[in-house]
C-alpha distance (Angstrom), angle and dihedral (degrees) to the residues before:
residue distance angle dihedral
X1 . . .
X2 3.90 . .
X3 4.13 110.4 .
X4 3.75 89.5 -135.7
X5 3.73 140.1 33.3
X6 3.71 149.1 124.6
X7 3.57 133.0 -74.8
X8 4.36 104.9 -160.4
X9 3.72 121.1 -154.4
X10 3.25 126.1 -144.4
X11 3.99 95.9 -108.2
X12 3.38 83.6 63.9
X13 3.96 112.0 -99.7
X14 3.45 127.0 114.1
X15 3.73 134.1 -123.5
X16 3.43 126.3 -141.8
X17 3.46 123.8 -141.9
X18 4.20 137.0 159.0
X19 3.31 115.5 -160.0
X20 3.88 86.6 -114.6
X21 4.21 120.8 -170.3
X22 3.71 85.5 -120.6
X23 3.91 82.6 71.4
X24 3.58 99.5 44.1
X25 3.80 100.7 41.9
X26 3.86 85.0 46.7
X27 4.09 94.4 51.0
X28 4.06 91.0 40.3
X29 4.41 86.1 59.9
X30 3.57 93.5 43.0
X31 3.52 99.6 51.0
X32 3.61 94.6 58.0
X33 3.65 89.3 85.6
X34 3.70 77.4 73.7
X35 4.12 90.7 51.6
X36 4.12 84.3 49.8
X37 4.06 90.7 48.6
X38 4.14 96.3 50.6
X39 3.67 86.7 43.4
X40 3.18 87.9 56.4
X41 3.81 98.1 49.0
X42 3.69 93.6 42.7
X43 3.56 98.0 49.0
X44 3.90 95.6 58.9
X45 3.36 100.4 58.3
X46 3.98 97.7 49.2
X47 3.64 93.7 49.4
X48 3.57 93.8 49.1
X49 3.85 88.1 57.8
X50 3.72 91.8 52.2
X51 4.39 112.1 103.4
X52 3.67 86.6 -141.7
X53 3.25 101.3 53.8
X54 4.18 99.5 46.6
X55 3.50 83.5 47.7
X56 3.84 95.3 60.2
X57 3.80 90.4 37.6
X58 3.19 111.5 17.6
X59 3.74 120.8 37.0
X60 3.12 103.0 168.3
X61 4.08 102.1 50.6
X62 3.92 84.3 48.8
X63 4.16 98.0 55.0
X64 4.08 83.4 43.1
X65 3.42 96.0 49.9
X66 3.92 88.2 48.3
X67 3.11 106.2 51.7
X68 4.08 122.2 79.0
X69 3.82 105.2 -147.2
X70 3.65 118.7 158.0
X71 3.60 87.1 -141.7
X72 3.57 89.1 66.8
X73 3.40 123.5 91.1
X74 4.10 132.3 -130.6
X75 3.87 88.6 -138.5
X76 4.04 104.6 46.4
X77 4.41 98.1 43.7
X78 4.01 92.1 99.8
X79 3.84 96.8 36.0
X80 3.65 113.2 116.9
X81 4.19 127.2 114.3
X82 3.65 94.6 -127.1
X83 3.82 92.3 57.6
X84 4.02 94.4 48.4
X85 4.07 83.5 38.7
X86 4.08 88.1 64.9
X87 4.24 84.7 53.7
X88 3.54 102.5 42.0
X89 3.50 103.2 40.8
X90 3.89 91.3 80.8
X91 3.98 88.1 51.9
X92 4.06 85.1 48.2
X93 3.58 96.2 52.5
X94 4.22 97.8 43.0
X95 3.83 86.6 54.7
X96 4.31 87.6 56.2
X97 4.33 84.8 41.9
X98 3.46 100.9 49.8
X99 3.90 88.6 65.8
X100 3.57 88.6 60.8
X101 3.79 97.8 38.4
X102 4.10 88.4 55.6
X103 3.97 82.5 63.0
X104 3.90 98.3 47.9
X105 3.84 93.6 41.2
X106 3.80 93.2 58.6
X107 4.20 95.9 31.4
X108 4.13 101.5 39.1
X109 3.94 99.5 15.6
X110 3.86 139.2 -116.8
X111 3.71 87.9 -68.0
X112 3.70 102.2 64.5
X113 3.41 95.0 34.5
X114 3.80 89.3 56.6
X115 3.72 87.0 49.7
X116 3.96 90.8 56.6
X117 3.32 87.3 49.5
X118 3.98 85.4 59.8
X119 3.82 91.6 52.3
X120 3.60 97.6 48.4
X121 3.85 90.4 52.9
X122 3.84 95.4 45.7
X123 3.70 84.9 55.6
X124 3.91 97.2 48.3
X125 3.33 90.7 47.3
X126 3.82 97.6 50.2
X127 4.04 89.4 51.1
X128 4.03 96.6 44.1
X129 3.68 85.1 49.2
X130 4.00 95.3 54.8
X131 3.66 104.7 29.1
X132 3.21 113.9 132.3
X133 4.43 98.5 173.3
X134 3.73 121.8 40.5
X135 4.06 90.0 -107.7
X136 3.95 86.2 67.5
X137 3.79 87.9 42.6
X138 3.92 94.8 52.7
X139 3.96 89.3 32.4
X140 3.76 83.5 60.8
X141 3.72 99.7 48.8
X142 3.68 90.3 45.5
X143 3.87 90.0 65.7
X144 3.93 88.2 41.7
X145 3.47 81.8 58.9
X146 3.77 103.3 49.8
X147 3.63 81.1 53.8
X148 3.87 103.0 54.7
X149 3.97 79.4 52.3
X150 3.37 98.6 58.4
X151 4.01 96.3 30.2
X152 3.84 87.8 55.8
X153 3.67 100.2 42.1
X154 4.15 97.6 58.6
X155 3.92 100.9 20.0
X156 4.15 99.4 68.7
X157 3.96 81.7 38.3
X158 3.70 93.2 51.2
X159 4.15 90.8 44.6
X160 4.47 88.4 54.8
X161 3.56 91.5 44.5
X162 3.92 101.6 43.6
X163 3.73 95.2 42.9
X164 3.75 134.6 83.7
X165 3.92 116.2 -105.8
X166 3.66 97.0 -118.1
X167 4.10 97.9 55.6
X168 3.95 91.2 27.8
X169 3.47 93.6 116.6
X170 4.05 96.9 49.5
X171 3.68 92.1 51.5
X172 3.28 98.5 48.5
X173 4.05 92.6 53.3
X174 3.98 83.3 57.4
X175 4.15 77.1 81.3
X176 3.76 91.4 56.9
X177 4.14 94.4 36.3
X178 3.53 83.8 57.1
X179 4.01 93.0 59.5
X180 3.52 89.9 46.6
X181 3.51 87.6 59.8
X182 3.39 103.3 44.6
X183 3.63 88.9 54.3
X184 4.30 90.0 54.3
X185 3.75 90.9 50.1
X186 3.66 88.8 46.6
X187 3.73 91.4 47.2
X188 3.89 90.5 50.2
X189 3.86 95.5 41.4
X190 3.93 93.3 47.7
X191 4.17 84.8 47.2
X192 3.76 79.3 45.5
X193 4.02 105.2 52.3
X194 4.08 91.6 35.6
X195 4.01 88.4 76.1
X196 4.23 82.7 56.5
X197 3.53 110.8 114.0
X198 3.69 129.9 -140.4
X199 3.88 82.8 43.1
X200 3.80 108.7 -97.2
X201 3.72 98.4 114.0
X202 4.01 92.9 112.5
X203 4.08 88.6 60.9
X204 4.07 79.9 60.5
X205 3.38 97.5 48.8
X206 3.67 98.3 40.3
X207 4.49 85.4 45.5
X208 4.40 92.8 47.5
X209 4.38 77.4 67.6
X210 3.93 80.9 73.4
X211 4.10 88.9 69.9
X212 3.89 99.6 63.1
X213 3.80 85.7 39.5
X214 3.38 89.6 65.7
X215 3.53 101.1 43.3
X216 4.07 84.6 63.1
X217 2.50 94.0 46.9
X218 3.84 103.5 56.6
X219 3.67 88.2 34.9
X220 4.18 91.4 54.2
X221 4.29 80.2 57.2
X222 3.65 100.6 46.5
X223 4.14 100.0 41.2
X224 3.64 118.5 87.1
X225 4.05 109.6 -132.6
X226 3.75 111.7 -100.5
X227 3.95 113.6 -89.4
X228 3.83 85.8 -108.9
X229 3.43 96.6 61.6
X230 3.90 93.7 44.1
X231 4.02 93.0 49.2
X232 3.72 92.9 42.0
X233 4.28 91.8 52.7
X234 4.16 88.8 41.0
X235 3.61 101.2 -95.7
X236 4.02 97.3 131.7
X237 3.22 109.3 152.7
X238 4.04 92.2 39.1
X239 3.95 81.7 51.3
X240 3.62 91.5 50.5
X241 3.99 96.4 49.3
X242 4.18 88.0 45.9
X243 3.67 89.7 51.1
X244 3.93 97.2 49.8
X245 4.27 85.2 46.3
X246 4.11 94.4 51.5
X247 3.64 95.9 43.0
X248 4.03 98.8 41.9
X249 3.73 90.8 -138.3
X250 3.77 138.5 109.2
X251 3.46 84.2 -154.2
X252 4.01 101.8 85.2
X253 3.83 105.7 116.7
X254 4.00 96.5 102.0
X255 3.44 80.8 55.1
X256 3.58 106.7 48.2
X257 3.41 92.8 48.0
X258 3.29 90.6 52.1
X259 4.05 88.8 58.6
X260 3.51 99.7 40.7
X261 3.88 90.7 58.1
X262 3.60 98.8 50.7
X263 4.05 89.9 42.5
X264 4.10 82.7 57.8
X265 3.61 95.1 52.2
X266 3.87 82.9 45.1
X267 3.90 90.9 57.3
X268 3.94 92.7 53.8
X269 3.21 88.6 54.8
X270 4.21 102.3 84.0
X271 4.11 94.2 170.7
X272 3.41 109.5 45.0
X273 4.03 87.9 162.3
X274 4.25 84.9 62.1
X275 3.96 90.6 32.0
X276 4.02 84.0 64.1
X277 4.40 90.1 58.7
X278 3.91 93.4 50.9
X279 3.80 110.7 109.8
X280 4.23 100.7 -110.9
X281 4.35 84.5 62.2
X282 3.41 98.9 45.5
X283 4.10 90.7 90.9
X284 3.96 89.9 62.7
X285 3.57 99.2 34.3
X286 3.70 95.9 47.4
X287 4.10 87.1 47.8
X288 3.41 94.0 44.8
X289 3.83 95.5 51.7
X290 3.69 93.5 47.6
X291 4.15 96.9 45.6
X292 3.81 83.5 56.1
X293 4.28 95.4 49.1
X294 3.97 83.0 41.4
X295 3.82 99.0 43.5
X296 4.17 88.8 53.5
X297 4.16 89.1 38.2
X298 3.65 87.5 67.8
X299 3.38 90.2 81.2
X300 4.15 89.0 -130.1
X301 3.93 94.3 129.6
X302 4.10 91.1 49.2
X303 3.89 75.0 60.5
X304 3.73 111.0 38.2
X305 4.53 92.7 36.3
X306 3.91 85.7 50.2
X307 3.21 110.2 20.3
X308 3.94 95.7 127.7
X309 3.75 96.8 36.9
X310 4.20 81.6 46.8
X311 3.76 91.8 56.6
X312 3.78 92.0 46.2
X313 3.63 94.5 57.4
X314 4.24 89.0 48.0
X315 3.92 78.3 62.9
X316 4.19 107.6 -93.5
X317 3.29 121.1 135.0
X318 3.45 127.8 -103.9
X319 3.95 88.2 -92.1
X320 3.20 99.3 41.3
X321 3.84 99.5 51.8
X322 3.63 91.2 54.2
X323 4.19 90.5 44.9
X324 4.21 82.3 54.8
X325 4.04 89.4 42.2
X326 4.38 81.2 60.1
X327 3.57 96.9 53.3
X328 3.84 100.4 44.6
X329 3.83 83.0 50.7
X330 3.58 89.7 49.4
X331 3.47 91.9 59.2
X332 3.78 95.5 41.3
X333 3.53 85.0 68.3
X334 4.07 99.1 39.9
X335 3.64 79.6 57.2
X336 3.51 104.6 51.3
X337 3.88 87.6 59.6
X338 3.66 88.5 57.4
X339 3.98 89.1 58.3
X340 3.86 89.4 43.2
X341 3.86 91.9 54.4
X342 4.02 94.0 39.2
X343 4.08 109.7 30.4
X344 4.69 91.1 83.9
X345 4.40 83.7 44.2
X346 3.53 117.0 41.9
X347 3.85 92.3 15.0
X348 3.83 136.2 -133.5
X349 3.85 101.2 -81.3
X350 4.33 87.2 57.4
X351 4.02 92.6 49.8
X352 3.95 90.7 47.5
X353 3.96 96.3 47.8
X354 3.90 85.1 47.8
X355 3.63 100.0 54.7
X356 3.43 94.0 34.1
X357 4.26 82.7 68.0
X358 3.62 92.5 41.4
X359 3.87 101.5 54.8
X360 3.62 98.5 46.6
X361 3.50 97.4 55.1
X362 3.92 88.9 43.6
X363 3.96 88.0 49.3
X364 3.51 90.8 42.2
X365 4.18 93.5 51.6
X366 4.13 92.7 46.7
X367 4.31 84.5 46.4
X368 3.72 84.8 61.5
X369 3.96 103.0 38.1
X370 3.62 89.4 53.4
X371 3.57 96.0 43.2
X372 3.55 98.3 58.1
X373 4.41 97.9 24.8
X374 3.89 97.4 42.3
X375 4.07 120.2 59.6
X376 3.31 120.5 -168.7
X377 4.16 88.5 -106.4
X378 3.76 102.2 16.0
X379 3.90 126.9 58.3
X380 4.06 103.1 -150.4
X381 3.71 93.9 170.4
X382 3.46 126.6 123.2
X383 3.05 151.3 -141.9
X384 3.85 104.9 -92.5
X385 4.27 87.1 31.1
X386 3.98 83.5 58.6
X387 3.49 83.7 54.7
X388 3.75 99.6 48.8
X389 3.44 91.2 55.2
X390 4.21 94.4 47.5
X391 4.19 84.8 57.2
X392 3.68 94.1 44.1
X393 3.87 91.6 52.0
X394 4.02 88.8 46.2
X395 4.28 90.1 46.3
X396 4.05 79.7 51.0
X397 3.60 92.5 47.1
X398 3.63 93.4 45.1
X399 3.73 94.3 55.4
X400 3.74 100.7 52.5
X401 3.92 88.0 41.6
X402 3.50 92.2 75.9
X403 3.59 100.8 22.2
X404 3.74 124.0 36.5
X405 3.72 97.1 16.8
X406 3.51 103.1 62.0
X407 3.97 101.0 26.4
X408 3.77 94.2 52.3
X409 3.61 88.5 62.7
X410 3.95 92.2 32.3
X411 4.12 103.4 54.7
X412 3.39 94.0 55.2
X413 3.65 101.7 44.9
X414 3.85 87.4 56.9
X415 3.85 101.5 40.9
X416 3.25 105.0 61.5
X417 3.88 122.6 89.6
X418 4.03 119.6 -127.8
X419 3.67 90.3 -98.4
X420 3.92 103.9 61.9
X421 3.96 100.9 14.3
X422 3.64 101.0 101.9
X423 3.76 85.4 42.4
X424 3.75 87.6 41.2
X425 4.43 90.8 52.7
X426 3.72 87.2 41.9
X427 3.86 95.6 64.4
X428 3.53 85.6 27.6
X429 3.82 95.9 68.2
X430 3.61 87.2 30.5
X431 3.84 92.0 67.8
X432 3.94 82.5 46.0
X433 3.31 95.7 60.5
X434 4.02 104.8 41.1
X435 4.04 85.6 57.5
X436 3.48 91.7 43.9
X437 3.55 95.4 49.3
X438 4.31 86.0 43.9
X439 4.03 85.7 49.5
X440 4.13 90.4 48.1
X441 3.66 102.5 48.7
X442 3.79 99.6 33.3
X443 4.11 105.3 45.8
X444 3.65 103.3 76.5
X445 3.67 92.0 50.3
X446 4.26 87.0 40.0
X447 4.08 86.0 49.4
X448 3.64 84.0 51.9
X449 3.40 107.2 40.4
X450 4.10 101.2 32.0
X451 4.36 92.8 35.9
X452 3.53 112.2 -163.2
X453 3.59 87.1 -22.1
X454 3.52 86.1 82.3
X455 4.32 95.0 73.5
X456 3.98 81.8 56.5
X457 3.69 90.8 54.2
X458 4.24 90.9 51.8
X459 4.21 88.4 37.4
X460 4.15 88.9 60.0
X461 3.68 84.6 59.2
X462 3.24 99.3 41.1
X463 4.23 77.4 60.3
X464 3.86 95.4 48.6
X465 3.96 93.5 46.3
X466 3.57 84.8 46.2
X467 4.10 89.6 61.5
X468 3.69 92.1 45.2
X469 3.48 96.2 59.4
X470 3.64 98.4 47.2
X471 3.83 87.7 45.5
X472 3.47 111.3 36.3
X473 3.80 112.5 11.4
X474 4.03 113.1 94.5
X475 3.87 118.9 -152.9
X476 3.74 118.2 -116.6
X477 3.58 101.5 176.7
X478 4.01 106.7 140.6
X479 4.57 90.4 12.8
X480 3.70 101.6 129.1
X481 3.75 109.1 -121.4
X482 4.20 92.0 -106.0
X483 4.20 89.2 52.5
X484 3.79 107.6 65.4
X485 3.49 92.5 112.7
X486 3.33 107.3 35.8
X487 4.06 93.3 48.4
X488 3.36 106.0 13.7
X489 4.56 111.2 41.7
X490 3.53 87.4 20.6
X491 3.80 92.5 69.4
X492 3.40 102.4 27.2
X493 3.82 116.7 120.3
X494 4.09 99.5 -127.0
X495 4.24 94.6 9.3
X496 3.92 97.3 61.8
X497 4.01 84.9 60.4
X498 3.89 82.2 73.2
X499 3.76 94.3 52.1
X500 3.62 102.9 64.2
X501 3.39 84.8 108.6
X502 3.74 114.0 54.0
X503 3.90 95.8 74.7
X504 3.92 85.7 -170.8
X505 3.56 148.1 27.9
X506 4.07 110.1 -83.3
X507 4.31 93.7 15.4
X508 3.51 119.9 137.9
X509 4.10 117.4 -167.6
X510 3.85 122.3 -173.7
């Protein structure tokens, strides 16, 4: 890839832009608010498969999951509301954040809201780490959870803004590369500390999550806000200066200008929360909103939250599950790269329709093994079935890993004008976070209420998610951030119906 370039606007003019180290460097600290958030999902669902740890926390789970009954069923071992409590708390209490975080990423900036974001995690972590009742454990997760809201509200925000038009899309993925790493390492550390003896490997696993919250934390201190962010809260000269050092160029007027006259409109605009229901934003909000139901319907967080306790129940042993739990993280992150390298060539729209093929027939294939290889009180699969089922997990994970995982987070972040898109992430992550939260506490009692019935149940929407896209969802690979409307809803088929209104680029009408 060339070190320099052009990015051209649609009024014509172009805007230069090297891909300077300032950028990189800057991208590579933010986006391990991603590496905190897949540590955090990772970690969860290997401690909860640990005997030591149910039987400090969860009695109940651990005698069940002891005990060899043929009255018990392969589906139901790991249900109980306290256990998917412990998950789904963080989800619970990002939701509640991201309210908050909407405020501090338009009033003090991406940068200090990333570096809140670094506090709350260094103080989840800390708690998790020494809790010794289930209060402490929740208590703990709670704060994780206010910081996933405010790491994911200003991080993918700070990754469009920062980066140059033409790679915008790659950059931004780091975010979601980072939580596929985070889960790996937590996969690997959890298969790690379970081999511990005297039973206090989970306090290790759940204390490592203090590593990546450093990182952001450092990082949120040494990045300068994004020249957006600066303009938009009155810092123009500051803006100006940050501008010239992230695009190696002298040459930034075009662009500035550009900045400074959608961070006006921005300023008329005194509630962006009611801006965001006026007809000209409905096309981002109502994309936004669905990516975010869609992303969680996927059924890739049943996968990647339980993924140990998942393979236990298909009949592996306690080892074994959290050996399989590795290698589908292994290839969450293999995939990711393939979305990094692909997302700015073939485009978004081509990696969703793709993936949306792939994991239904992978959900459909591992509906069928386990409804005819795993009874409710007899495991009759085999070997090579077990292993069916571990490749059909990894296709699925594959798929969303460079599909719905990084574009639900991306399309947002880059369709939404200055005026309404801190609003616009704020709901956005919001929507995230009540579905995850649904997914979390409901799926062990779906798995064991619904069986194997319950990958036919995620595979329909995999099908409906798949219409939307090829219906409804425009591409904006290559649309410099400022342009949605102009090149993007404008000339839409069924979104341009909603611009009527906006006679020109950057006008808002009541």
């Amino acid at each position: 890839m060339p070190a320099g370039g052009f990015a051209v606007a649609s009024s014509g003019v172009e805007f230069e832009a090297k891909i300077t180290p300032v950028v990189i460097i800057s991208c590579i600290m933010a986006a391990t608010g991603g590496l905190m958030f897949g540590y955090d999902i990772g970690v969860s669902g290997g401690v909860t498969s640990m005997p030591s740890f149910l039987k400090k926390f969860f009695p109940v789970v651990y005698e069940r999951t002891q005990q060899h009954a043929a009255e018990d069923s392969n589906y139901c071992k790991y249900d109980n509301e306290n256990l998917q409590l412990f998950t789904s708390s963080l989800y619970l209490a990002a939701l509640t954040a991201t309210f908050f975080a909407s405020y501090t990423t338009r009033v003090l900036g991406r940068k200090q809201t990333m570096l809140i974001a670094g506090i709350f995690f260094t103080i989840g972590t800390i708690l998790n780490a020494a809790a010794v009742n289930l209060l402490m454990l929740i208590l703990g997760r709670i704060s994780l959870g206010c910081g996933v809201g405010f790491a994911n509200q200003a991080v993918p925000l700070f990754l469009s803004e920062i980066a140059p038009t033409r790679i915008r899309g790659a950059l931004n993925i780091l975010f979601q590369f980072d939580v596929t790493v985070g889960i790996l390492f937590a996969n690997l550390i959890n298969y790690g500390t379970s081999k511990i003896e005297g039973g206090w490997g989970w306090r290790v696993s759940l204390a490592l999550a203090g590593i990546p919250a450093f990182l952001l934390t450092l990082g949120a201190i040494l990045v300068d806000d994004t020249p957006n962010s600066l303009i938009e809260r009155g810092h123009l000269e500051k803006g100006k200066a940050v501008l010239r050092k992230i695009r190696g160029t002298e040459n930034v007027e075009p662009e500035y200008l550009e900045i400074l006259e959608a961070s006006r409109i921005a300023q008329e605009v005194k509630h962006p929360f009611r801006n965001l229901l006026m007809r000209q934003n409905r096309p981002p909000l109502v994309i936004a909103v669905a990516l975010q139901i869609f992303q969680q319907f996927t059924g890739i967080n049943a996968i990647m939250f339980y993924a140990p306790v998942l393979f236990n129940t298909l009949g592996f042993g306690n080892d074994a599950s959290l050996y399989s739990s590795v290698i589908t993280g292994a290839v969450n992150v293999l995939s990711t790269l393939v979305s990094i390298y692909s997302v700015d060539k073939v485009g978004r729209r081509m990696l969703l329709l793709e993936a949306g093929v792939q994991m239904f027939i992978s959900q459909m294939i591992i509906a069928i093994v386990l409804g005819v290889k795993l009874q409710d009180n007899m495991n009759n699969m085999s070997h090579g079935m077990a292993i069916v089922v571990v490749l059909m997990v990894c296709s699925f994970v594959s798929s969303f890993a460079w599909s719905w995982g990084p574009l639900g987070w991306l399309i947002p972040s880059e369709t939404f004008p200055l005026e309404t898109r801190s609003a616009g992430q704020s709901v956005t992550v919001c929507v995230n976070m009540i579905f995850t939260f649904v997914i979390a506490q409901s799926f062990l009692s779906m798995l064991c209420h619904m069986k194997f019935g319950i990958f036919l149940f995620f595979s329909a929407w995999v099908l409906i998610m798949s219409l939307f896209v090829m219906f409804l969802l425009p591409e904006t690979k290559g649309i410099p951030i400022e342009e949605m409307t102009e090149r993007v809803w404008k000339q839409h088929w069924f979104w341009k119906r909603y611009m009527n209104d906006v006679p020109e680029k950057g006008m808002v009408s009541v």
